[in-house]
N, CA, C and O atoms as a DFTB+ gen file, in Angstrom:
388 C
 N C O
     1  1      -7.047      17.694      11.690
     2  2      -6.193      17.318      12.798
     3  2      -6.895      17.699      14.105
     4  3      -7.460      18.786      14.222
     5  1      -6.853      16.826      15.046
     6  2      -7.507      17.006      16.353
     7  2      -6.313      17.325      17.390
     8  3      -5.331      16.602      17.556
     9  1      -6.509      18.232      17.890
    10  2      -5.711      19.536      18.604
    11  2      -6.170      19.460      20.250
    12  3      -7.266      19.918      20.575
    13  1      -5.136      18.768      21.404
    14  2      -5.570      18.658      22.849
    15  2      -4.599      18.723      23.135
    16  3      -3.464      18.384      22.800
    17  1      -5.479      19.571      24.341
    18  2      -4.116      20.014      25.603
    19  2      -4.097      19.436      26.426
    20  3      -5.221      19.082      26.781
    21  1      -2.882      18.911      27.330
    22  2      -2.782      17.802      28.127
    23  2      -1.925      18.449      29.189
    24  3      -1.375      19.500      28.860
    25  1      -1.730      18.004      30.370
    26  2      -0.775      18.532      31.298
    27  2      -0.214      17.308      31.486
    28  3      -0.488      16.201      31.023
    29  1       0.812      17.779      32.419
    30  2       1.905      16.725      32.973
    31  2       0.703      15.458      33.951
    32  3      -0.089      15.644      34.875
    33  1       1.139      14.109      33.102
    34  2       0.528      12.896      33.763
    35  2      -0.686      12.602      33.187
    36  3      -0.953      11.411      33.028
    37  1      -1.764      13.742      32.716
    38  2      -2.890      12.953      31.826
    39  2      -2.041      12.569      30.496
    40  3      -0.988      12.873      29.937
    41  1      -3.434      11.498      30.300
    42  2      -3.465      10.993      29.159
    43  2      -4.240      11.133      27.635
    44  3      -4.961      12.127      27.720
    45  1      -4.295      10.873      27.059
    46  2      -4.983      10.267      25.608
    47  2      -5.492       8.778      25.736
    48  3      -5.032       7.806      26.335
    49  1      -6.623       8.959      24.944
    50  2      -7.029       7.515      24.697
    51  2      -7.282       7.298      23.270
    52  3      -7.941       8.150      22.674
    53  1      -6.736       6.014      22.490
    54  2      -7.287       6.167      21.158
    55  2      -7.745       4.763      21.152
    56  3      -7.190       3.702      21.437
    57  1      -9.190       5.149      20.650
    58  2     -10.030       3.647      20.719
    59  2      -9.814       2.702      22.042
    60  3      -9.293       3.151      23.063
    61  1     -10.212       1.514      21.935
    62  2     -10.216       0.591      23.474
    63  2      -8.208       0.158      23.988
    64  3      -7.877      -0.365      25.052
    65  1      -7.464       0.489      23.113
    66  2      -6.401      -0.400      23.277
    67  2      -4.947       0.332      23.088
    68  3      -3.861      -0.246      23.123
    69  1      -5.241       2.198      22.811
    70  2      -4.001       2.383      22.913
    71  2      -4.058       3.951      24.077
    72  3      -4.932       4.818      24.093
    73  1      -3.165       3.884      24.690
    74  2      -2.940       5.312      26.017
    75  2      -1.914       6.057      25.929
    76  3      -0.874       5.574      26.378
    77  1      -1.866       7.236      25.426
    78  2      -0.583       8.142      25.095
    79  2      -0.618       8.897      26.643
    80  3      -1.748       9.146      27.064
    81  1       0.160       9.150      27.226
    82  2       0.224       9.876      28.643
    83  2       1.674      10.605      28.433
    84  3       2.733      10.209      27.945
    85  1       1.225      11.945      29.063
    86  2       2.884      13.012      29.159
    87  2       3.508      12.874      30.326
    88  3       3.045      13.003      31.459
    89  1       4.755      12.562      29.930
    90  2       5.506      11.749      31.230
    91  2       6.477      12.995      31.914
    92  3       6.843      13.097      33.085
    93  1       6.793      14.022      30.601
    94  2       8.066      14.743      31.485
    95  2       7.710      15.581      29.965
    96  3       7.176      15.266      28.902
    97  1       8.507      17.154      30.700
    98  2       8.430      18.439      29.432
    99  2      10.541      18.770      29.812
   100  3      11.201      18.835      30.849
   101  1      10.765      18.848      28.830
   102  2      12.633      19.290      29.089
   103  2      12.815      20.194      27.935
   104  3      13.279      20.040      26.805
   105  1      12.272      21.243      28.620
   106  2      12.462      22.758      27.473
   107  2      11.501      22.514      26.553
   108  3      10.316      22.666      26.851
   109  1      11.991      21.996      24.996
   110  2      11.021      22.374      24.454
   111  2      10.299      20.607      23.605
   112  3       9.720      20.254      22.577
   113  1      10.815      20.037      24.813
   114  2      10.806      18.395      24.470
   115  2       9.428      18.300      25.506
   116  3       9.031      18.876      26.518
   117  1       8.894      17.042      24.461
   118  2       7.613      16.991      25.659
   119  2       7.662      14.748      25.378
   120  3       7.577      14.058      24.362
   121  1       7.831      14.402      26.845
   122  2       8.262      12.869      27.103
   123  2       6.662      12.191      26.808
   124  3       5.746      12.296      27.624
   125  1       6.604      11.850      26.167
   126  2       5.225      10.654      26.003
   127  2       5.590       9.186      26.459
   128  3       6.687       8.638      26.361
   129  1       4.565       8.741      26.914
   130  2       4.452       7.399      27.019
   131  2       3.182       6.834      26.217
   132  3       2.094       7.394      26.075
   133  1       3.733       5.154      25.560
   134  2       2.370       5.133      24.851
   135  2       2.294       3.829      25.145
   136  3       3.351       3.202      25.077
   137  1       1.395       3.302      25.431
   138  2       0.522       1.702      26.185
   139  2      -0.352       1.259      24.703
   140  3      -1.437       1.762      24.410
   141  1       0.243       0.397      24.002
   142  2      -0.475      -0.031      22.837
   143  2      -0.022      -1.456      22.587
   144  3       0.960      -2.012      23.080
   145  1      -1.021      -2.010      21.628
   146  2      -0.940      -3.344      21.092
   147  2       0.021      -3.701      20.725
   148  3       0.507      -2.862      19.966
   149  1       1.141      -5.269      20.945
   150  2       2.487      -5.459      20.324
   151  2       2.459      -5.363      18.624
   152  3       3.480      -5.241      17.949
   153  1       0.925      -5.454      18.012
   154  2       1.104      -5.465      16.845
   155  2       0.637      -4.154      15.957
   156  3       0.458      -4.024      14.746
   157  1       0.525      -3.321      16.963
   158  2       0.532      -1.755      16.383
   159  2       1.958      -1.118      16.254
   160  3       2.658      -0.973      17.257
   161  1       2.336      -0.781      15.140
   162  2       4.075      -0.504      15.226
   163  2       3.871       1.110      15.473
   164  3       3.036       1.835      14.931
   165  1       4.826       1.455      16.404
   166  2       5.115       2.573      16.712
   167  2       5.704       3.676      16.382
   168  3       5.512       4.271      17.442
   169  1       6.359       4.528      15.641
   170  2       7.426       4.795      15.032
   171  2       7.755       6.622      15.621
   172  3       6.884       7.437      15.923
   173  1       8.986       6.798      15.632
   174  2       8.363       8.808      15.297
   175  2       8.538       8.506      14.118
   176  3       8.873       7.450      13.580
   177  1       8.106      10.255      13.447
   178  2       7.837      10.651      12.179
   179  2       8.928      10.270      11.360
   180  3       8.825       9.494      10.411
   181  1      10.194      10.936      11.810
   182  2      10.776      11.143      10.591
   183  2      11.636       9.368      10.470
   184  3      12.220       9.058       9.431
   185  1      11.557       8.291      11.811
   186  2      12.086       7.229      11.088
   187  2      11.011       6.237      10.286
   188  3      11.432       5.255       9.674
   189  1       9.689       6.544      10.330
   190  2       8.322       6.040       9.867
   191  2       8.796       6.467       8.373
   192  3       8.914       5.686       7.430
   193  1       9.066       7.984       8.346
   194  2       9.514       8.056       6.807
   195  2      10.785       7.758       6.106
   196  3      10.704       8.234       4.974
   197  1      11.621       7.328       6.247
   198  2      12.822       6.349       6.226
   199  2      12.929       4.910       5.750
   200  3      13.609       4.300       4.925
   201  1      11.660       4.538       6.899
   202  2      11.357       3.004       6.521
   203  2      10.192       3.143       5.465
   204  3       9.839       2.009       5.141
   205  1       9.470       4.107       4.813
   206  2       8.298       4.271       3.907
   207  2       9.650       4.182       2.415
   208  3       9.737       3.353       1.510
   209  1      10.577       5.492       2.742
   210  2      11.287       4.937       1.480
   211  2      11.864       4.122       1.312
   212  3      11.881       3.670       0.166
   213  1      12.635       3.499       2.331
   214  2      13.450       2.310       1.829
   215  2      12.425       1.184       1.682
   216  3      12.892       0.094       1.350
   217  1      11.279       1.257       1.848
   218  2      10.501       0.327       0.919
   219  2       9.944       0.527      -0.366
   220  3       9.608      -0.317      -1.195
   221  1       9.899       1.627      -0.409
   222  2       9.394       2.225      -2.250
   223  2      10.879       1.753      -2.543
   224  3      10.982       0.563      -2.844
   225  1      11.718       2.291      -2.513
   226  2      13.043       1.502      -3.136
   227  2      13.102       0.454      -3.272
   228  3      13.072       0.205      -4.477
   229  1      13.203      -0.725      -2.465
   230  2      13.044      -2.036      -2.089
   231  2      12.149      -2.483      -3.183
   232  3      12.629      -3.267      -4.002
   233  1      10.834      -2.074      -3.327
   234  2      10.074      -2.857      -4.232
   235  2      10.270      -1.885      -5.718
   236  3       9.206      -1.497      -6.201
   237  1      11.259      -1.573      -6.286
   238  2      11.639      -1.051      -7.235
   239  2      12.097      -2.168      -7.755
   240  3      12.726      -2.921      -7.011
   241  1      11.880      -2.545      -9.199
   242  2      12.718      -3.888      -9.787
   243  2      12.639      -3.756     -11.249
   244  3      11.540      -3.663     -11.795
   245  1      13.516      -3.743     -11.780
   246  2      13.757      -3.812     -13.032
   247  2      13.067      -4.541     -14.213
   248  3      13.052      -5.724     -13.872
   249  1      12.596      -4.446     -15.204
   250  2      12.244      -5.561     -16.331
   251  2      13.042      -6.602     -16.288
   252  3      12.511      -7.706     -16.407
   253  1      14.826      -6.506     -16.070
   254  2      15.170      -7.453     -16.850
   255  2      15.651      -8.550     -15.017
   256  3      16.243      -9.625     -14.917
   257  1      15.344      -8.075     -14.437
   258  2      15.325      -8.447     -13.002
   259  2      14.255      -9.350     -12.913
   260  3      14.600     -10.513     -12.706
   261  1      12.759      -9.086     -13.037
   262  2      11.796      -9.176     -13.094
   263  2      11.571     -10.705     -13.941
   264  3      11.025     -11.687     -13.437
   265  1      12.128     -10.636     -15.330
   266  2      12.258     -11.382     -16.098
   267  2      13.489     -12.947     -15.599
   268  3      13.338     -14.154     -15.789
   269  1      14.341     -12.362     -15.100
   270  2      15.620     -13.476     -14.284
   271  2      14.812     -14.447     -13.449
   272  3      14.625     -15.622     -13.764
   273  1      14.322     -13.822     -12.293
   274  2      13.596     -14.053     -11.317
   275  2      12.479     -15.118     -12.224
   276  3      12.603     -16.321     -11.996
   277  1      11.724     -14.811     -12.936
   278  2      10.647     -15.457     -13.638
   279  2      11.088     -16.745     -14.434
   280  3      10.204     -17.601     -14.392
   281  1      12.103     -17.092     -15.081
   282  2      13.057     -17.864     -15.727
   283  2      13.533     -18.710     -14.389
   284  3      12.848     -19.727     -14.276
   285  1      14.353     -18.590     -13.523
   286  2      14.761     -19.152     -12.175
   287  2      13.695     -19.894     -11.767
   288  3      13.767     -21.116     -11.895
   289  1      12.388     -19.226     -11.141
   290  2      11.406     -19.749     -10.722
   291  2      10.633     -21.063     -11.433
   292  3      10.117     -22.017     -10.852
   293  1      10.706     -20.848     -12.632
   294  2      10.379     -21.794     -14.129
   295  2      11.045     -22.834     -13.801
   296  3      10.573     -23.914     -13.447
   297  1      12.303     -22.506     -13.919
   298  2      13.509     -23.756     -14.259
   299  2      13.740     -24.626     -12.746
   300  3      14.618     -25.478     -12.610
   301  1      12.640     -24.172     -11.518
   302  2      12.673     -24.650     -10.283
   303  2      11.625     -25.475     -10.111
   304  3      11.640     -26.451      -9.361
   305  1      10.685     -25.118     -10.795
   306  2       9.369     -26.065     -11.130
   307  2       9.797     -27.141     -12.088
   308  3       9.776     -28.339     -11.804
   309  1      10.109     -26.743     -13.012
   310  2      10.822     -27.842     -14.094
   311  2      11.539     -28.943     -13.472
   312  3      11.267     -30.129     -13.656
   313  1      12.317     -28.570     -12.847
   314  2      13.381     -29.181     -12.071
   315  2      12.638     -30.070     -11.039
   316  3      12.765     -31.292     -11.113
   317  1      12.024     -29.617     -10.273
   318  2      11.147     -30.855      -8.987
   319  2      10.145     -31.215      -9.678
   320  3      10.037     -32.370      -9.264
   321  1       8.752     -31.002     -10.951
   322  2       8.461     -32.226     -11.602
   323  2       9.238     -33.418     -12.304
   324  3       8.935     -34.611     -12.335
   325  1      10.181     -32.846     -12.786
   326  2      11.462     -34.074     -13.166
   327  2      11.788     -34.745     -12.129
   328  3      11.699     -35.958     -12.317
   329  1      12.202     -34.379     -10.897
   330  2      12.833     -35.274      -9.803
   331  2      11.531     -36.115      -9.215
   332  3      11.699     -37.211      -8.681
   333  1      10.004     -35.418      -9.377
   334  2       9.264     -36.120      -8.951
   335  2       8.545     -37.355     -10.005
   336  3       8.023     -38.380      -9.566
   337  1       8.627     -37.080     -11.138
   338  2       8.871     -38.187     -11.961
   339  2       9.981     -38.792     -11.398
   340  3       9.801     -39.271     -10.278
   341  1      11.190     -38.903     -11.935
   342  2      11.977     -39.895     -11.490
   343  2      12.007     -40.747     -10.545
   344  3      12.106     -41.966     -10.688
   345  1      11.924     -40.172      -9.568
   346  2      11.492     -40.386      -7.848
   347  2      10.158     -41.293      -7.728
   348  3      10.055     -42.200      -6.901
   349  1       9.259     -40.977      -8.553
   350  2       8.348     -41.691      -8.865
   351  2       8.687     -43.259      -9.946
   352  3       9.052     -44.336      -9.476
   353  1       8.508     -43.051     -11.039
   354  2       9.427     -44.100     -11.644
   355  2      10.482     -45.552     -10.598
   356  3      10.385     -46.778     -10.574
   357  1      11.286     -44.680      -9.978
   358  2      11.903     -45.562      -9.649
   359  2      11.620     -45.970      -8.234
   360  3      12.620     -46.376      -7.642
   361  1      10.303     -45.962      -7.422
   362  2      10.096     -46.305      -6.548
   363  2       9.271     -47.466      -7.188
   364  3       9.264     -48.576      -6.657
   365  1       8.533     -47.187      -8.405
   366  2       7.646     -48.192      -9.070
   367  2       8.623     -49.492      -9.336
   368  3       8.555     -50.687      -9.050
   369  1       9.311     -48.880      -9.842
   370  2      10.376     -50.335     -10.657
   371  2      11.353     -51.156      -9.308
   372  3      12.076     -52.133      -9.507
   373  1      11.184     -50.596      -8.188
   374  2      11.974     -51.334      -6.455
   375  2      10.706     -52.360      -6.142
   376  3      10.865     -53.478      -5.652
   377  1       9.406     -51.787      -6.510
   378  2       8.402     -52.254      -6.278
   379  2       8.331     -53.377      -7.089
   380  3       8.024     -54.295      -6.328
   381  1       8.484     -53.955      -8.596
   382  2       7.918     -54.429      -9.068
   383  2       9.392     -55.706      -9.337
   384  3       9.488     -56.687     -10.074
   385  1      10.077     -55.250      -8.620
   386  2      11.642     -56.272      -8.560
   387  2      11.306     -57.148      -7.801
   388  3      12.097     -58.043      -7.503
């Protein structure tokens, strides 16, 4: 861990594109500001770890879940080569009237 002391108004720099600067101290609170990329997500700690579990949860899925899902998906393919046969078929036979 890299360990710097900063006073009120300097900054941090990390790499070309992000600027942490101390904006305000209120007891034992210290105000940051941070100037970074819209596609660098920001988080504090403890809601970064919140959203870490509710995604290990999230991608938790069952065998027989797993298996539904796989059957559904099947019977959705099944289903639009049939309609695209048909669909096919009977554009041939408008054609040949």
């Amino acid at each position: 861990m890299l360990i710097l002391t900063r006073k009120l108004g300097e900054s941090i720099t990390i790499g070309d594109d992000i600027k942490i600067t101390v904006l305000e101290f209120q007891g034992k609170q210290v105000k940051l500001g941070i100037i970074a990329p819209k596609n660098i997500k920001i988080h504090r700690e403890e809601v970064y770890e919140k959203i870490q579990a509710r995604n290990v949860e999230a991608s938790k899925v069952s065998k027989h879940e797993l298996i539904e899902a796989a059957q559904k998906w099947r019977y959705s393919l099944e289903s639009s080569r049939f309609q695209e046969r048909f669909t096919t078929k009977k554009e041939t036979n408008e054609k040949t009237e």
